[in-house]
Steps between C-alpha positions, in 0.01 A plus 500: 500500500174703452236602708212737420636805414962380486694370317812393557867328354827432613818332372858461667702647267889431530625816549543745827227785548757753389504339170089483445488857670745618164259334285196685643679843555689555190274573189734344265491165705084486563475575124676179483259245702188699561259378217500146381712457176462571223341790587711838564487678785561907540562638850375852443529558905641360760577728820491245787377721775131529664291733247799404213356405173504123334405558134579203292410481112471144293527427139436152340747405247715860413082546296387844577556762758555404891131464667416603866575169754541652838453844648562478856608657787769364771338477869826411669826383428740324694814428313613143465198404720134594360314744241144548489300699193205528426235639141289642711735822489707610303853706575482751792147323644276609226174262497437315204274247338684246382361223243615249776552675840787248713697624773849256488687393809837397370776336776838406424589272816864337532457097496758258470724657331332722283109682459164383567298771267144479600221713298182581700232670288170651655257525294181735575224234479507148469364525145800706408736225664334239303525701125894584633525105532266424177730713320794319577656640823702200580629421165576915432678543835661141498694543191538856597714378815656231309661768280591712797693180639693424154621839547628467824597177510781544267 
């Protein structure tokens, strides 16, 4: 669903919150899903409290060093329930300018029998919406949540 300035994606994924909430709060595990595949992921940061750091690094193929992907900043954090970050700061609330600035809404709700994971992104304009969507925001974050449920499915 989009309208001018969200965007948003959800999937029931077969598993109970607990089991997405390990994916998204140990480093290890969100290295695992984060990026589509075949790219690698690096979580540099990860302290899942408001003003905590989300600093994520991607390389394409094992070819080169790690390059920047996300440097965020947590806004809240309710275990097994919802996270929200945002690029528009960085770890303990410093302002940034991000070459996308989103603020992410993520809920893990329990529904029959296991997790509906639902991804809300605001977007600063509605032209910035539309380029996250142009660039492939559905595809990126689809496959992104289809790796996080192969891991918990298991």
């Amino acid at each position: 669903m989009t309208d001018d300035t969200t965007l948003t994606i959800s999937r029931l994924i077969a598993a109970p919150p607990s089991a997405v909430w390990n994916a998204w709060s140990v480093p290890e595990n969100l290295a695992k899903w984060w990026i589509p595949a075949p790219i690698e992921c690096q979580v540099v940061t990860l302290d899942l409290r408001p003003g905590g750091g989300f600093v994520t690094r991607m390389r394409e193929n094992g070819a080169g060093d790690f390059q920047p992907h996300v440097d965020g900043c947590f806004l809240e954090a309710i275990p097994e329930k919802k996270l929200v970050f945002t690029t528009v700061l960085t770890e303990g609330w410093q302002p940034v300018e991000p070459w996308l600035a989103l603020t992410a809404i993520l809920t893990f709700e329990a529904r029959d029998g296991g997790t509906l994971y639902s991804a809300r992104v605001l977007h600063k304009t509605p032209e910035d919406s539309a380029k996250h969507d142009e660039m492939g925001f559905y595809e990126g974050w689809g496959t992104a949540i289809g790796q996080l449920a192969a891991l918990v499915e298991r």
